[in-house]
N, C-alpha and C positions, 0 to 999 in steps of 0.2 A: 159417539165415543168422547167428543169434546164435552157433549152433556155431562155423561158420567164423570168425567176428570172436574169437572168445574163442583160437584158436590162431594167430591175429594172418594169420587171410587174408582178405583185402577183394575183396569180391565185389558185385557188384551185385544187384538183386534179378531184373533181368530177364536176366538172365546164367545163375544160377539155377536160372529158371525152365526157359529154355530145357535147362540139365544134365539137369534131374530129366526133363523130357519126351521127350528121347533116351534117357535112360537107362532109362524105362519102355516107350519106345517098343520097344528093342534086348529086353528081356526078354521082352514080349508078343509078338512076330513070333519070337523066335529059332526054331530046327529042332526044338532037342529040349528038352523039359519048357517049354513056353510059360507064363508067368505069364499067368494068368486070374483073375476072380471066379471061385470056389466059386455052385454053382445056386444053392443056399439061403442064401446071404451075404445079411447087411442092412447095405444101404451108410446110414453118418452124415456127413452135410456138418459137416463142425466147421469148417467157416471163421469162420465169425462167435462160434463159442462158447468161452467160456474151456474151462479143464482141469476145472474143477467140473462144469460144465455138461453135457462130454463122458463123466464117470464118471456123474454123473446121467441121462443120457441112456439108458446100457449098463445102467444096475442096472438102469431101466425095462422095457427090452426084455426085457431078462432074468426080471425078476419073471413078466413075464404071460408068458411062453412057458414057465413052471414050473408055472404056476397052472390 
């Protein structure tokens, strides 16, 4: 949303929302090469966490799946 305000387009937030869940919706269902999770993906909710938190998070994962 900051994206869009910074090239001067005003967008709502529930406007948005609505784009990107079409737009994931249209990629997941298409015919050919469907966007899916990867089996072995490890999903991180970053809603609540800043950018630190979210690098903090990955190195975590990362460490012990090395270790």
């Amino acid at each position: 949303m900051k994206e869009m305000e910074s090239k001067g387009e005003i967008v709502s937030l529930t406007e948005l929302t609505e784009e990107l869940e079409e737009r994931d919706r249209k990629d997941s269902t298409r015919e050919h090469s469907p966007l899916k999770k990867a089996e072995d993906a490890i999903e991180i909710d970053t809603t609540v966490l800043s950018i630190n938190e979210q690098v903090n998070r990955i190195v975590e994962i990362v460490t012990k799946s090395i270790k």
